[in-house]
N, CA, C and O atoms as a GROMACS GRO file, in nm:
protein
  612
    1UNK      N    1   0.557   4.608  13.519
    1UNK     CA    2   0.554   4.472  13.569
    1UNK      C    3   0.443   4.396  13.497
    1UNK      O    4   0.333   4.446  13.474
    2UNK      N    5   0.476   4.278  13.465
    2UNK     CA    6   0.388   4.208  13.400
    2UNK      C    7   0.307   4.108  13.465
    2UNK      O    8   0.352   3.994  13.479
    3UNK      N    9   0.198   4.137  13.503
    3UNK     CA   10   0.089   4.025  13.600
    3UNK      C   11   0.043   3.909  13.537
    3UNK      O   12   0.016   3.920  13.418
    4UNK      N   13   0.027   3.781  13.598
    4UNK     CA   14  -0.026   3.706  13.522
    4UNK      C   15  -0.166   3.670  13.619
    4UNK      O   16  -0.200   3.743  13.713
    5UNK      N   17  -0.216   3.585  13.592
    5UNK     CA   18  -0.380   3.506  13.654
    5UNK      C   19  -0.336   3.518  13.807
    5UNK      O   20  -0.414   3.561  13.893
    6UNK      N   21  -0.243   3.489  13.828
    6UNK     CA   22  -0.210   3.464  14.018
    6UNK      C   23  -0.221   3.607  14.072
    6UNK      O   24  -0.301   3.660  14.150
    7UNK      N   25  -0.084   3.663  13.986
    7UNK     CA   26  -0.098   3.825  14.049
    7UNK      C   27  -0.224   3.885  14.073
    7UNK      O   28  -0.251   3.925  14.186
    8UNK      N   29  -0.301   3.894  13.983
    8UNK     CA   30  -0.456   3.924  13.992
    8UNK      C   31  -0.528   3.867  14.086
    8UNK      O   32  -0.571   3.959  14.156
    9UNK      N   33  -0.572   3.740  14.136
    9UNK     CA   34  -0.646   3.708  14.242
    9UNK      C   35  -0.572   3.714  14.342
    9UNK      O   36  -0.612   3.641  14.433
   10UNK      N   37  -0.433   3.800  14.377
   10UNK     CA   38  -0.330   3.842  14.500
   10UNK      C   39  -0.420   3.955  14.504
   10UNK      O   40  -0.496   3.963  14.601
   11UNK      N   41  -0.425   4.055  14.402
   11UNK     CA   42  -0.492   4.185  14.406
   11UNK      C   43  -0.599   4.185  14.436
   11UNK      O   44  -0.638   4.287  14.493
   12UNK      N   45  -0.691   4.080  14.414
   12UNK     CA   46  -0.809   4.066  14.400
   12UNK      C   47  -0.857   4.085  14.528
   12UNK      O   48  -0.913   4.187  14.571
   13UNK      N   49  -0.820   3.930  14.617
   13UNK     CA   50  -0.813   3.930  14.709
   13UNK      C   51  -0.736   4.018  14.850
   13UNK      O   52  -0.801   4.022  14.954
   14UNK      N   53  -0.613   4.080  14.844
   14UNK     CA   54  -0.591   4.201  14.901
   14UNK      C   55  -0.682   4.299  14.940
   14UNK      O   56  -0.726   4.336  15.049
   15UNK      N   57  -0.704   4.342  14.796
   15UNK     CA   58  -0.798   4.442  14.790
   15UNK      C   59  -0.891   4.432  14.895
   15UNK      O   60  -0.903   4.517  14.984
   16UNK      N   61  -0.958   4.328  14.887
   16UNK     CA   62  -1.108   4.310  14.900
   16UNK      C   63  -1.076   4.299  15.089
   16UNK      O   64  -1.118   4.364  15.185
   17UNK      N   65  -0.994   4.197  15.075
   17UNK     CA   66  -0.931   4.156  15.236
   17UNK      C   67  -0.809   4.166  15.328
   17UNK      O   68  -0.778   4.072  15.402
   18UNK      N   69  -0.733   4.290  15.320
   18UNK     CA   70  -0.634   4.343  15.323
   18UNK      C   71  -0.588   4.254  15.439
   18UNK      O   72  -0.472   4.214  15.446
   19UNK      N   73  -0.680   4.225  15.529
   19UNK     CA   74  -0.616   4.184  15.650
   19UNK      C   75  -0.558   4.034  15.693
   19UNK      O   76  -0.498   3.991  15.792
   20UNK      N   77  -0.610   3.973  15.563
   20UNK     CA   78  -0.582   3.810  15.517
   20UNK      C   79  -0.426   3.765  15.552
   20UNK      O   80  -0.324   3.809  15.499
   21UNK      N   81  -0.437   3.663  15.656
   21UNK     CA   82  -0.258   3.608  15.659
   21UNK      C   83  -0.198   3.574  15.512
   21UNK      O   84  -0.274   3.554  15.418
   22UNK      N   85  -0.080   3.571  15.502
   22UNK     CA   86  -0.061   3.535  15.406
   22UNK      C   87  -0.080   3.366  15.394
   22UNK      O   88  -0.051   3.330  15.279
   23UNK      N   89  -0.124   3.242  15.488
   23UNK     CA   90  -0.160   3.139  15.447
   23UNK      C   91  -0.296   3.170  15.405
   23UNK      O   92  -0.327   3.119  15.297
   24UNK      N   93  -0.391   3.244  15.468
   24UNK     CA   94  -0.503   3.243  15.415
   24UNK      C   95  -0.546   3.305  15.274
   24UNK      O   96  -0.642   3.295  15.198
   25UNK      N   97  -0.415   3.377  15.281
   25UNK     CA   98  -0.418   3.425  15.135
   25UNK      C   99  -0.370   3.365  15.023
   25UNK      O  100  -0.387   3.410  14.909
   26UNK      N  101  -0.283   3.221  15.061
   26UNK     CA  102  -0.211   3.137  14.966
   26UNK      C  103  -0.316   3.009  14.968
   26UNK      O  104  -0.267   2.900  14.938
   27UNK      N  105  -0.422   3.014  14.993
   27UNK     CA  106  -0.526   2.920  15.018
   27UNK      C  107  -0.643   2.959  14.900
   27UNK      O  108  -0.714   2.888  14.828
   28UNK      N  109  -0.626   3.139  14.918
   28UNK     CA  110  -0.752   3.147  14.860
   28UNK      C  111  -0.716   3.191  14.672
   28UNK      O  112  -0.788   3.220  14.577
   29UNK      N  113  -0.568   3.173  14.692
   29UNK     CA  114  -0.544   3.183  14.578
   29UNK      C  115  -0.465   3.042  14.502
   29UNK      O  116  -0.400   3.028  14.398
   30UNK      N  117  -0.498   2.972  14.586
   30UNK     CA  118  -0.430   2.817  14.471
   30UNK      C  119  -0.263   2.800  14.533
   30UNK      O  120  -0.210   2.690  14.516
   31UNK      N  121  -0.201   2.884  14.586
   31UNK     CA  122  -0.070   2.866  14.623
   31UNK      C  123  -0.022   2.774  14.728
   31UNK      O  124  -0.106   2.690  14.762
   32UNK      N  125   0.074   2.770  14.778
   32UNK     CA  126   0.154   2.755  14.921
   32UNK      C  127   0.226   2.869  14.999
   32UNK      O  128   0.289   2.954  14.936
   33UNK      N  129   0.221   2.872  15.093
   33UNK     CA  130   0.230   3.011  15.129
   33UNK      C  131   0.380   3.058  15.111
   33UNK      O  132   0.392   3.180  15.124
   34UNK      N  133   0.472   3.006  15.090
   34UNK     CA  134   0.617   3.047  15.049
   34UNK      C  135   0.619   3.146  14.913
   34UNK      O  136   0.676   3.255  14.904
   35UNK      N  137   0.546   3.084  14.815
   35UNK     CA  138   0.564   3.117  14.687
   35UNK      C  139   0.469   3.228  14.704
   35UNK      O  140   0.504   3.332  14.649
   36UNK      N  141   0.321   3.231  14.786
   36UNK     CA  142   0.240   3.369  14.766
   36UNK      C  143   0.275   3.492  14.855
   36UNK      O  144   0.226   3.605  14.859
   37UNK      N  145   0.397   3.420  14.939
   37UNK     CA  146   0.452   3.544  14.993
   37UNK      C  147   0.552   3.613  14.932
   37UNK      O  148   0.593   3.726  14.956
   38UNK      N  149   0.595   3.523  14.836
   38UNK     CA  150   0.739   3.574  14.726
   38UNK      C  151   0.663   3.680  14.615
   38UNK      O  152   0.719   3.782  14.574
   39UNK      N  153   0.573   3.652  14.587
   39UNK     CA  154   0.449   3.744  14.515
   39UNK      C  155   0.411   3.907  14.577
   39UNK      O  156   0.423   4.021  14.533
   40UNK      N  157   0.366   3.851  14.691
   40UNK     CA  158   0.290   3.920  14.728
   40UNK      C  159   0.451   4.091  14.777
   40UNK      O  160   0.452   4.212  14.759
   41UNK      N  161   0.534   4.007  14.827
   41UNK     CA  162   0.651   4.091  14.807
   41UNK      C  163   0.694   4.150  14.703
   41UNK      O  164   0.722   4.269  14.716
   42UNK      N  165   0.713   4.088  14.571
   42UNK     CA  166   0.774   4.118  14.450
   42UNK      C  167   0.649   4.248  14.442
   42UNK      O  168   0.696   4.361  14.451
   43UNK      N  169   0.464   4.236  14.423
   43UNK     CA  170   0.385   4.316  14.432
   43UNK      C  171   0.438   4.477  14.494
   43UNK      O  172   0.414   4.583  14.436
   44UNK      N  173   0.515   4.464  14.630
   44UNK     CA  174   0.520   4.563  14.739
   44UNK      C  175   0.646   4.596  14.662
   44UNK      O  176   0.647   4.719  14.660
   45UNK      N  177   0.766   4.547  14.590
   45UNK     CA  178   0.824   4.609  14.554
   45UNK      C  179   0.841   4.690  14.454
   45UNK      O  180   0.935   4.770  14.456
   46UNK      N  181   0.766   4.684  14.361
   46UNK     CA  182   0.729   4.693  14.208
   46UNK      C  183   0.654   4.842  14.283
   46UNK      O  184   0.729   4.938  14.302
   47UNK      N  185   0.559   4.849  14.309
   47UNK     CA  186   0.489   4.966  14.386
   47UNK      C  187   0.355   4.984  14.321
   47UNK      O  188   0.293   5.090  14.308
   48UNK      N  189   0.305   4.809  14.262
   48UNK     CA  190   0.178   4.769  14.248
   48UNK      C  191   0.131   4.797  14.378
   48UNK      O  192   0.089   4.905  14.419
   49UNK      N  193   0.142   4.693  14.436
   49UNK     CA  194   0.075   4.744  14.606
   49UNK      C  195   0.130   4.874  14.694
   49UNK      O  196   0.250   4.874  14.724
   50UNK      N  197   0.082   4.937  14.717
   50UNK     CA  198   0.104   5.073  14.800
   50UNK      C  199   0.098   5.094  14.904
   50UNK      O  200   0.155   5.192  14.952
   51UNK      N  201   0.027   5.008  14.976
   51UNK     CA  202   0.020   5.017  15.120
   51UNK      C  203  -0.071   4.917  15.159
   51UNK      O  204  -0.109   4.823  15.090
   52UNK      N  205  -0.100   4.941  15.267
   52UNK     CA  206  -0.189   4.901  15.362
   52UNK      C  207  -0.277   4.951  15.511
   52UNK      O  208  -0.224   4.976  15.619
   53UNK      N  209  -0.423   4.956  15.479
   53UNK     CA  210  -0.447   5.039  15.597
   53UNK      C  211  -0.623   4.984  15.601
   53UNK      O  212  -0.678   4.905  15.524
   54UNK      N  213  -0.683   5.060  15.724
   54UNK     CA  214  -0.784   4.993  15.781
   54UNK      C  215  -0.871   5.028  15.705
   54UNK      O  216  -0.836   5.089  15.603
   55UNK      N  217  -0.996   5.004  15.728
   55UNK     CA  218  -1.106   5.126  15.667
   55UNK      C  219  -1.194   5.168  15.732
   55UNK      O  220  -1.304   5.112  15.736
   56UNK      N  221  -1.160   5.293  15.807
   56UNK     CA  222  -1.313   5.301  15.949
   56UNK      C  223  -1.409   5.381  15.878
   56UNK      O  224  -1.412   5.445  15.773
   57UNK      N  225  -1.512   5.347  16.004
   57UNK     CA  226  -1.644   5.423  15.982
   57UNK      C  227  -1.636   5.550  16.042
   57UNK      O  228  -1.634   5.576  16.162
   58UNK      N  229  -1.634   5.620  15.954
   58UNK     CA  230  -1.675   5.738  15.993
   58UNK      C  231  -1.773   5.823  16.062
   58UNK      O  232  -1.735   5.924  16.122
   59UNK      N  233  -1.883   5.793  16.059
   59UNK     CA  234  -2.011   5.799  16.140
   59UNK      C  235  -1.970   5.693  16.299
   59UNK      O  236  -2.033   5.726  16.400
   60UNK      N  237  -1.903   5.614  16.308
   60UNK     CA  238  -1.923   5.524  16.451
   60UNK      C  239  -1.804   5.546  16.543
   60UNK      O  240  -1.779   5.496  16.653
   61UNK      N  241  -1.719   5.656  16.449
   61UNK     CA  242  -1.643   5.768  16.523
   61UNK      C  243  -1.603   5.876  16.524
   61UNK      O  244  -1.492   5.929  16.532
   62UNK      N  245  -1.790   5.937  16.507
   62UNK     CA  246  -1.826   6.056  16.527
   62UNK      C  247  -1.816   6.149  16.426
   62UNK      O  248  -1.892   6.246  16.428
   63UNK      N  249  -1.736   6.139  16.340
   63UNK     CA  250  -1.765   6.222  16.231
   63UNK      C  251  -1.906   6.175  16.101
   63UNK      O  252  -1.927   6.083  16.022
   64UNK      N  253  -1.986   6.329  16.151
   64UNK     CA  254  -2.136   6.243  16.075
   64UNK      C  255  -2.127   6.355  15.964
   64UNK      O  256  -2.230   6.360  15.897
   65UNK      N  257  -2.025   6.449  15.926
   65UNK     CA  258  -2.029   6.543  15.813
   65UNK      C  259  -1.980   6.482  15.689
   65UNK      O  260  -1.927   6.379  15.730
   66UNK      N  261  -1.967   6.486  15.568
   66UNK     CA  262  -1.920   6.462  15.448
   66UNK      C  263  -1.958   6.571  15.357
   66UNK      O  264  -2.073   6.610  15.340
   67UNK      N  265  -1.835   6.625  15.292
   67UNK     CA  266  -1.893   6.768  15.202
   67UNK      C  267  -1.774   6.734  15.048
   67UNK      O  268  -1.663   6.684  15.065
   68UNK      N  269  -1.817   6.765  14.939
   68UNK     CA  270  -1.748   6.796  14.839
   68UNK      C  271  -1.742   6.910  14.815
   68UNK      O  272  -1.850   6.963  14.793
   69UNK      N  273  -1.592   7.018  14.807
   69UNK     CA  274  -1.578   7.134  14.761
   69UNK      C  275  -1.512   7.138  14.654
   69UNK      O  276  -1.424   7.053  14.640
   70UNK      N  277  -1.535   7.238  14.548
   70UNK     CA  278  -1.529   7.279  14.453
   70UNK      C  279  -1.429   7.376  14.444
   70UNK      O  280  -1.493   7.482  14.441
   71UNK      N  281  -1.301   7.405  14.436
   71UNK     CA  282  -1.212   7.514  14.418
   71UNK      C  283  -1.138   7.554  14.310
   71UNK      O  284  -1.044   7.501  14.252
   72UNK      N  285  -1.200   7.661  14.292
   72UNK     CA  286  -1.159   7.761  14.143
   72UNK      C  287  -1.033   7.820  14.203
   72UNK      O  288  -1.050   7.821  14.325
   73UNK      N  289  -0.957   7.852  14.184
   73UNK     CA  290  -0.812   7.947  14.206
   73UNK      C  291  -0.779   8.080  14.109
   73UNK      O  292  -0.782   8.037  13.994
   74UNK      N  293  -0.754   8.195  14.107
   74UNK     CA  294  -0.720   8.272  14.059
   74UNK      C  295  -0.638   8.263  14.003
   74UNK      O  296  -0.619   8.350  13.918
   75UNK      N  297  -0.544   8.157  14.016
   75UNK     CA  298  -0.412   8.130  13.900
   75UNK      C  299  -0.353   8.038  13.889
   75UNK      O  300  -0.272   8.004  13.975
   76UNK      N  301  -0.376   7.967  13.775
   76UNK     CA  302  -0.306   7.828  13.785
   76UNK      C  303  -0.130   7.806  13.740
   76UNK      O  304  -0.075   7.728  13.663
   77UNK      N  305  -0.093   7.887  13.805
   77UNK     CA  306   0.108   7.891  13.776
   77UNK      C  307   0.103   7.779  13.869
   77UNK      O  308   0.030   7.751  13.964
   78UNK      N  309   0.224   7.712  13.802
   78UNK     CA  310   0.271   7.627  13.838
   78UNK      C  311   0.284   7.619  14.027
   78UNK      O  312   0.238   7.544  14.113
   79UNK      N  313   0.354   7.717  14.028
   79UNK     CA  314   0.414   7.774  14.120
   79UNK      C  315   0.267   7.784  14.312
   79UNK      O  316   0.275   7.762  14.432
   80UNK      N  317   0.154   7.836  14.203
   80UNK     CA  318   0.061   7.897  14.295
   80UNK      C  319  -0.009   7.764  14.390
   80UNK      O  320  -0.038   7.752  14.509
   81UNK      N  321  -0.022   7.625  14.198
   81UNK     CA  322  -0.099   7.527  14.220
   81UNK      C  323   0.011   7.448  14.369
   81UNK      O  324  -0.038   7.368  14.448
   82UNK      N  325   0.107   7.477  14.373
   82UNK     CA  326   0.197   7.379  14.457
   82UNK      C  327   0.177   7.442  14.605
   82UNK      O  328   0.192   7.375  14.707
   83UNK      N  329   0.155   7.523  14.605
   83UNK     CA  330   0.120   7.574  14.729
   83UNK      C  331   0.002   7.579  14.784
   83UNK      O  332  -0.016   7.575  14.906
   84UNK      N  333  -0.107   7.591  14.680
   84UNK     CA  334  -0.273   7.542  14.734
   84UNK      C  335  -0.235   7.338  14.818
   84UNK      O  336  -0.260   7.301  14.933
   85UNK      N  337  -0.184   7.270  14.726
   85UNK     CA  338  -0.138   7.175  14.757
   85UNK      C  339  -0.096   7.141  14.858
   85UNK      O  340  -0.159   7.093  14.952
   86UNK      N  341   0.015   7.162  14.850
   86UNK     CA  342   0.096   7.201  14.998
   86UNK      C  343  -0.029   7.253  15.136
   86UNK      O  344  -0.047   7.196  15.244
   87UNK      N  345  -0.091   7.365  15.089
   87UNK     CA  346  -0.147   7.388  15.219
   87UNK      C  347  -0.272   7.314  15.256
   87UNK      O  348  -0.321   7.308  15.369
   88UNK      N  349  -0.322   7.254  15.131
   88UNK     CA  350  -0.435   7.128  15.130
   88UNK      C  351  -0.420   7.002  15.247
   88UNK      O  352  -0.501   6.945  15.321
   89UNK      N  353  -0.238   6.989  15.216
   89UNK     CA  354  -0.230   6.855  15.287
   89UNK      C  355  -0.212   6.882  15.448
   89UNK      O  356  -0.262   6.803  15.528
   90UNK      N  357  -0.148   6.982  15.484
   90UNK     CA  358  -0.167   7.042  15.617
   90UNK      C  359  -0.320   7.072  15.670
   90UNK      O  360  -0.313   7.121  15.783
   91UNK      N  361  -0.438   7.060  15.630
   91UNK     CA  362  -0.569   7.014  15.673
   91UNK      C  363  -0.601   6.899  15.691
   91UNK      O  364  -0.612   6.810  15.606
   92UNK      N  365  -0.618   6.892  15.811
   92UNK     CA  366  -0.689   6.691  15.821
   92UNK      C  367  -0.829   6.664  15.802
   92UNK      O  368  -0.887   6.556  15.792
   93UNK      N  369  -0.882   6.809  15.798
   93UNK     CA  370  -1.063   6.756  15.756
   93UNK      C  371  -1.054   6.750  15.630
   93UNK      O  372  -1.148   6.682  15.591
   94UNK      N  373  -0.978   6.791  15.527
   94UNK     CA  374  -0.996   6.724  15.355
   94UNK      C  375  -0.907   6.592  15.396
   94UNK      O  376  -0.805   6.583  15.464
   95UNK      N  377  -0.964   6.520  15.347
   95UNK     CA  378  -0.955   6.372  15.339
   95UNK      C  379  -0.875   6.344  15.168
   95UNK      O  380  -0.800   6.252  15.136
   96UNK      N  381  -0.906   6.414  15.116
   96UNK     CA  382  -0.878   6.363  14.941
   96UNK      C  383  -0.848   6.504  14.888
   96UNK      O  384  -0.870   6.595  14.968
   97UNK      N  385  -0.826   6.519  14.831
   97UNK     CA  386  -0.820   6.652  14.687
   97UNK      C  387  -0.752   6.577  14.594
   97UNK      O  388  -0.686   6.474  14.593
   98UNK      N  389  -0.798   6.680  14.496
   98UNK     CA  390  -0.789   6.615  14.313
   98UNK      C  391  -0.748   6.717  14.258
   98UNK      O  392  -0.800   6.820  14.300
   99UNK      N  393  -0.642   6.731  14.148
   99UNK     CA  394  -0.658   6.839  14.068
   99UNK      C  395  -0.761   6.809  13.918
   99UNK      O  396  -0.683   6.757  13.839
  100UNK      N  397  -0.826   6.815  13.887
  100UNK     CA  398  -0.922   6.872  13.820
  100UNK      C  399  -0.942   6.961  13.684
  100UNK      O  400  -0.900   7.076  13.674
  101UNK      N  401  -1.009   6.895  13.589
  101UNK     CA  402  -1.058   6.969  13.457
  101UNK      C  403  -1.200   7.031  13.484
  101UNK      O  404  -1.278   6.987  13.569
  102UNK      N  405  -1.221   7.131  13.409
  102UNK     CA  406  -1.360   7.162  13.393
  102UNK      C  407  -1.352   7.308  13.426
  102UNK      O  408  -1.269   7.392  13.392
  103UNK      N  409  -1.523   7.319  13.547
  103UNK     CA  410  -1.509   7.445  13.616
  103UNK      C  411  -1.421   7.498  13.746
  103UNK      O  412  -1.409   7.614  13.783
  104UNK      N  413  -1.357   7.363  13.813
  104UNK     CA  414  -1.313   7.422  13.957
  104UNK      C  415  -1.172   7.363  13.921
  104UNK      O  416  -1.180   7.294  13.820
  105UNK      N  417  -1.043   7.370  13.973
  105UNK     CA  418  -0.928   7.369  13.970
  105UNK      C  419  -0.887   7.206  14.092
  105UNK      O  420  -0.792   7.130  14.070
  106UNK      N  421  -0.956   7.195  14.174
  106UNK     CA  422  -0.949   7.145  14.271
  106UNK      C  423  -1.110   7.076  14.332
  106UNK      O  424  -1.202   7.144  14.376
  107UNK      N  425  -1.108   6.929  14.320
  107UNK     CA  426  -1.183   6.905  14.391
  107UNK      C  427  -1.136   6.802  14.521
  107UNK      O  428  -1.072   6.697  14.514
  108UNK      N  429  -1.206   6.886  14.670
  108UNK     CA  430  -1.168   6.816  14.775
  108UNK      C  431  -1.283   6.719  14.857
  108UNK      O  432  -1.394   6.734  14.805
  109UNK      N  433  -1.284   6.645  14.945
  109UNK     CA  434  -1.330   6.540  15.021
  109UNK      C  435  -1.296   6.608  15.132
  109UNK      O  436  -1.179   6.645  15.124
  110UNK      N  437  -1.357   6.645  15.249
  110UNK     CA  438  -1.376   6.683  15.378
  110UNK      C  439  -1.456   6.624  15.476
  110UNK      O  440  -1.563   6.679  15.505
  111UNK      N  441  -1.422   6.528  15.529
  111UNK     CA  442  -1.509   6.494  15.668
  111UNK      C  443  -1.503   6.546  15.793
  111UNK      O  444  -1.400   6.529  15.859
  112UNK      N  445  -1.621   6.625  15.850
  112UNK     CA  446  -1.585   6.627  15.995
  112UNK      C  447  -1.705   6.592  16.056
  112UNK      O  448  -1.787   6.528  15.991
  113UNK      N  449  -1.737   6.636  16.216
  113UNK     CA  450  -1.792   6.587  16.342
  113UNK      C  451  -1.929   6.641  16.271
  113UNK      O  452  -2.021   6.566  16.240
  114UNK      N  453  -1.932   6.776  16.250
  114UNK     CA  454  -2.035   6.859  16.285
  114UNK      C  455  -2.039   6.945  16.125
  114UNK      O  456  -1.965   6.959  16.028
  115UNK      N  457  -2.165   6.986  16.167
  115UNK     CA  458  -2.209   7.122  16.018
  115UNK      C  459  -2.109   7.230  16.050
  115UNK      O  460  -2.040   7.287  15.966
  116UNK      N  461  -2.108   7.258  16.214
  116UNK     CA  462  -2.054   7.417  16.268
  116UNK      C  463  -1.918   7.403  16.207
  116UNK      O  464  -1.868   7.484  16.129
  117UNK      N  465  -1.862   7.288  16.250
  117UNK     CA  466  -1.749   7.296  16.234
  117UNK      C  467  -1.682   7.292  16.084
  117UNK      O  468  -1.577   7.347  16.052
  118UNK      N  469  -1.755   7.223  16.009
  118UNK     CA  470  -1.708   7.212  15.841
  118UNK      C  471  -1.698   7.376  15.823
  118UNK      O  472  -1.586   7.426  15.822
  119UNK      N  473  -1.816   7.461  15.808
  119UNK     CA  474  -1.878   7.586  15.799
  119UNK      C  475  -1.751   7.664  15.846
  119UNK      O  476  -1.701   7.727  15.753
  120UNK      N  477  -1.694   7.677  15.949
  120UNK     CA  478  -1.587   7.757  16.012
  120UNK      C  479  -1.454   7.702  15.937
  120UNK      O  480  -1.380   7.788  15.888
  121UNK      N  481  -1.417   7.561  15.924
  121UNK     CA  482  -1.314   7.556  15.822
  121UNK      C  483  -1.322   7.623  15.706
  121UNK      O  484  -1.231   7.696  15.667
  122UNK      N  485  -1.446   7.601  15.633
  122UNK     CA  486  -1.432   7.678  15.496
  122UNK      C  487  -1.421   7.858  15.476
  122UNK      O  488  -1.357   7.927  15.397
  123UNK      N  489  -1.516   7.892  15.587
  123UNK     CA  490  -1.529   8.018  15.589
  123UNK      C  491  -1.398   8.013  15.647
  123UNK      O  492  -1.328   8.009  15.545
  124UNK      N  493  -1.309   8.010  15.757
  124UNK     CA  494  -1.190   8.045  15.812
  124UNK      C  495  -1.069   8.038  15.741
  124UNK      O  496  -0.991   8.132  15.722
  125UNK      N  497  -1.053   7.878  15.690
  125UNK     CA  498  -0.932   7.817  15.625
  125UNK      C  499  -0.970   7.836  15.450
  125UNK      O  500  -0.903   7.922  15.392
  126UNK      N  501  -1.056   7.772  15.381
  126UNK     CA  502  -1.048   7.730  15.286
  126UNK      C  503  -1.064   7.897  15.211
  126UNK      O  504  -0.970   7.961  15.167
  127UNK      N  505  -1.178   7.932  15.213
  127UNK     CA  506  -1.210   8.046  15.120
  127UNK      C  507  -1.114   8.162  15.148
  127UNK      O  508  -1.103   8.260  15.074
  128UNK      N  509  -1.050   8.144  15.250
  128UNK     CA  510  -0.966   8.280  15.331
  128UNK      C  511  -0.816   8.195  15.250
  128UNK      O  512  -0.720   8.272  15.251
  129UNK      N  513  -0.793   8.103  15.208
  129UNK     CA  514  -0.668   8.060  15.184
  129UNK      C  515  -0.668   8.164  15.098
  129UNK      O  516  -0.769   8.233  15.083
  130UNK      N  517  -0.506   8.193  15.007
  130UNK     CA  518  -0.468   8.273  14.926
  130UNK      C  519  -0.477   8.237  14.769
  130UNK      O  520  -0.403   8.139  14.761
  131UNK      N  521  -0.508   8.253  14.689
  131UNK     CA  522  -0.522   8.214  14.548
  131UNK      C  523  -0.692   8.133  14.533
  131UNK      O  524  -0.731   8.064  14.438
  132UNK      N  525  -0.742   8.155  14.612
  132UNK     CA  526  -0.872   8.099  14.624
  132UNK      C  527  -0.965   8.211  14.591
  132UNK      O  528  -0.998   8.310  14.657
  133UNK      N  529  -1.005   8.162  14.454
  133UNK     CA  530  -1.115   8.278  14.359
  133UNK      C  531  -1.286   8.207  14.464
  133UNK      O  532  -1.382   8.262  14.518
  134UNK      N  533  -1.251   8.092  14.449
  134UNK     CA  534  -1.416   8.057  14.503
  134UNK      C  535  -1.451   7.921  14.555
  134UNK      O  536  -1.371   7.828  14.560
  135UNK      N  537  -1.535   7.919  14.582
  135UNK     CA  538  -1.561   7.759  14.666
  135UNK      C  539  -1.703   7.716  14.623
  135UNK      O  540  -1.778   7.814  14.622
  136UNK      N  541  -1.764   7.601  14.587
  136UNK     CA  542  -1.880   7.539  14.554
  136UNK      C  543  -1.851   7.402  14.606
  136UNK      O  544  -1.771   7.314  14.570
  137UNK      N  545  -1.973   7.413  14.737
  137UNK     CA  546  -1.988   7.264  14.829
  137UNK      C  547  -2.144   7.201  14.736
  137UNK      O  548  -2.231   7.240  14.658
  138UNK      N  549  -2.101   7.085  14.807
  138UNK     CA  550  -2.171   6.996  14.805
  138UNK      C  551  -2.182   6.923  14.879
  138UNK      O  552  -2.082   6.851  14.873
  139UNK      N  553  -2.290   6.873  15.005
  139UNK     CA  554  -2.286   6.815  15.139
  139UNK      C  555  -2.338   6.649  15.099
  139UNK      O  556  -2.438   6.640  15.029
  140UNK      N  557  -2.278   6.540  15.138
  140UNK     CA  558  -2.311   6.415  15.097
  140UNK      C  559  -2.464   6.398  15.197
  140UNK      O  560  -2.479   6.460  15.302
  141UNK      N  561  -2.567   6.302  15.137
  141UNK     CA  562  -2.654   6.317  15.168
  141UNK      C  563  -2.646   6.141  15.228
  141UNK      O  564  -2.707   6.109  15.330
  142UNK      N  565  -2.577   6.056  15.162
  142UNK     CA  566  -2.560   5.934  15.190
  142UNK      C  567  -2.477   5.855  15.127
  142UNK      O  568  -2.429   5.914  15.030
  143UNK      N  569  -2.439   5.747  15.138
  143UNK     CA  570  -2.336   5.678  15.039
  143UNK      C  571  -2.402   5.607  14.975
  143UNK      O  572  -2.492   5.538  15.023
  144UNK      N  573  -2.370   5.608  14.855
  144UNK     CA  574  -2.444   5.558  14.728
  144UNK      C  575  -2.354   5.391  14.709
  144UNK      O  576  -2.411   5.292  14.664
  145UNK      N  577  -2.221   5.391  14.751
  145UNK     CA  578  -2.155   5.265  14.685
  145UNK      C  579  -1.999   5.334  14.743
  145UNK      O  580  -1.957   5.448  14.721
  146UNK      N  581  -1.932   5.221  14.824
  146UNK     CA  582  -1.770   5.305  14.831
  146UNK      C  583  -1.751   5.174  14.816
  146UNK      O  584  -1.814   5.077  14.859
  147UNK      N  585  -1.594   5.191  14.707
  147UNK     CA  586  -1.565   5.032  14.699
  147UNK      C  587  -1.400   5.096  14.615
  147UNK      O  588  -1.367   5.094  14.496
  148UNK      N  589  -1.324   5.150  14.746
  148UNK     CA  590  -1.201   5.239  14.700
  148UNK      C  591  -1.111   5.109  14.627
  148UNK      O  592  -1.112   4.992  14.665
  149UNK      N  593  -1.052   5.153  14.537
  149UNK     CA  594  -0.918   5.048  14.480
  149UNK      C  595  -0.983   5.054  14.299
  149UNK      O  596  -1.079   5.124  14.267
  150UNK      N  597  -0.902   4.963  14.197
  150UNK     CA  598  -0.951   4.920  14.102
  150UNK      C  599  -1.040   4.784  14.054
  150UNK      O  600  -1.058   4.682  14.120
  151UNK      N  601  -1.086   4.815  13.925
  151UNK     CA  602  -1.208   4.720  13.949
  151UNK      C  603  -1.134   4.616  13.865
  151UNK      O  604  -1.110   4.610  13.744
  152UNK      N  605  -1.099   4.512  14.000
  152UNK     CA  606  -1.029   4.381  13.929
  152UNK      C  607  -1.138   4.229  13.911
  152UNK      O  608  -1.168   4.161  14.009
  153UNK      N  609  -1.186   4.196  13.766
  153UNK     CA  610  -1.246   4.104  13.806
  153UNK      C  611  -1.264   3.981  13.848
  153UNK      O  612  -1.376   3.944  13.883
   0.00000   0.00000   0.00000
């Protein structure tokens, strides 16, 4: 799909303000709201835009853990990686996973409540999963900058 100047401050603004009516969003982009809703649709169909969703705090509902793990796998067949996958997304404390170059095969995002409880997922679920050579955490100490989406200027 080919964007021009409008499409971009649709994105721009989305991004930034997902929750914007679409008059307020045909305001802040030069439009009328007929035509920035014909946009903003054509966007949702194309599968430029992907969704839509809130963004909570994590800490102000109770989850005060954040950990990055590191997962090496014993075998990267096709076959093995689809099933680490698969059983990745059936966990709701990883938040994200990546597949990954370098040293680990897999890097995941895990939030939960508590230390005890991260600690017992990994030792229980993660390192006990099957094809799992090893695990290397990393516990977030604070947020440096979250500003999820692309950098449209």
């Amino acid at each position: 799909m080919d964007l021009d100047a409008t499409d971009w401050k649709i994105l721009r603004e989305l991004q930034r303000h997902g929750k914007l009516t679409n008059v307020g969003l045909a305001s802040r982009v030069g439009l009328s709201p007929p035509p920035c809703l014909r946009r903003v649709r054509s966007l949702e169909r194309a599968g430029v835009i992907a969704g839509y969703r809130a963004l909570l705090d994590a800490t102000a509902l109770g989850f005060e853990v954040t950990l990055f793990a590191f997962v090496g796998l014993k075998s990267q067949a096709e076959a093995e990686l689809r099933a680490f996958t698969g059983r990745v997304a059936q966990w709701p404390m990883v938040r994200e996973a990546y597949a990954i170059s370098g040293e680990a095969d897999f890097l995941l995002k895990l939030v939960a409540r508590d230390l005890p409880s991260l600690q017992t997922f990994i030792i229980r679920d993660l390192t006990a999963a099957p094809n799992v050579e090893n695990v290397k955490t990393s516990l977030m100490l604070r947020m440096a900058k979250y500003e999820p989406g692309v950098p449209i200027p």
